[in-house]
C-alpha positions, 0 to 999 in steps of 0.5 A: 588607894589612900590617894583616890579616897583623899583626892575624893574627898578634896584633901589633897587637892589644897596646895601645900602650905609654904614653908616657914623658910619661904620669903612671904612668911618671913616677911609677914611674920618677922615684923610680928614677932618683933613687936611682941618680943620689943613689948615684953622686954620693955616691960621686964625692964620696966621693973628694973631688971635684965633681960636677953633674948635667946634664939634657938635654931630649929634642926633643921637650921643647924644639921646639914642632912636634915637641912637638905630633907627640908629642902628637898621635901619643900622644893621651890617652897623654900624661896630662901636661905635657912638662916633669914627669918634668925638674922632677921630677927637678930638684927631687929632685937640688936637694932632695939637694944636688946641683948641676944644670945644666939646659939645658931652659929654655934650649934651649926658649926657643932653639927658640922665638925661633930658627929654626935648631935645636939639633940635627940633623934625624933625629938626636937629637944637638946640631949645632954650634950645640946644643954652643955653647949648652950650653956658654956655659950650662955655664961660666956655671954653673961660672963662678958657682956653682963660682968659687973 
């Protein structure tokens, strides 16, 4: 009945949006969000001081089950592999000299040799336990990279 009075009103005839993993977003928003993140750490280091980047991967991205929910409810929408908007990204901060600490790899292997996860059920926050991982990940990276 719901579907009738939708399709009546036009609602549901629109075609469904892409998905943000879909090379056509990828490739029109990444160039974007490059330029803005490239002019923010120019001027954040334009009074001196450090900066870093940090990627932060969506559930999705990390969790093999819900992965395969976003795929099966994008169908052919998906146009890509859930990794290549970060790379993209990764590769145009590292390109431009910026330090970037990527919690993907790591967040990834985490859902997959762990049973508990990283962040809360309904809630795409970390728990406790997300904010544990990230940080031991975040100072081995200042500890290395950023060591006086």
């Amino acid at each position: 009945m719901l579907d009738k009075v939708c399709k009546k009103f036009g609602a549901c005839d629109q075609p469904p949006p892409l998905s943000i993993y879909a090379s056509p977003v990828i490739n029109s928003a990444i160039p974007h969000t490059l330029a803005f993140l490239n002019s923010l750490v120019e001027e954040i280091r334009a009074d001196g001081r450090k900066v870093m980047v940090l990627m932060i991967p969506i559930r999705e991205q990390v969790d093999d089950k819900r992965w395969q929910q976003a795929a099966h409810e994008f169908k052919d929408r998906i146009g890509t592999h859930r990794l290549m908007m970060n790379e993209r990204i990764y590769d145009g901060l590292r390109s431009a000299g910026i330090d970037v600490v990527d919690f993907t790899g790591i967040a990834l292997d985490y859902h997959r040799n762990h049973p508990e996860s990283l962040d809360f059920e309904y809630d795409g926050h970390w728990t406790a336990l997300g904010h544990a991982v990230a940080a031991a990940k975040l100072a081995a990276f200042v500890e290395h990279a950023w060591r006086h």
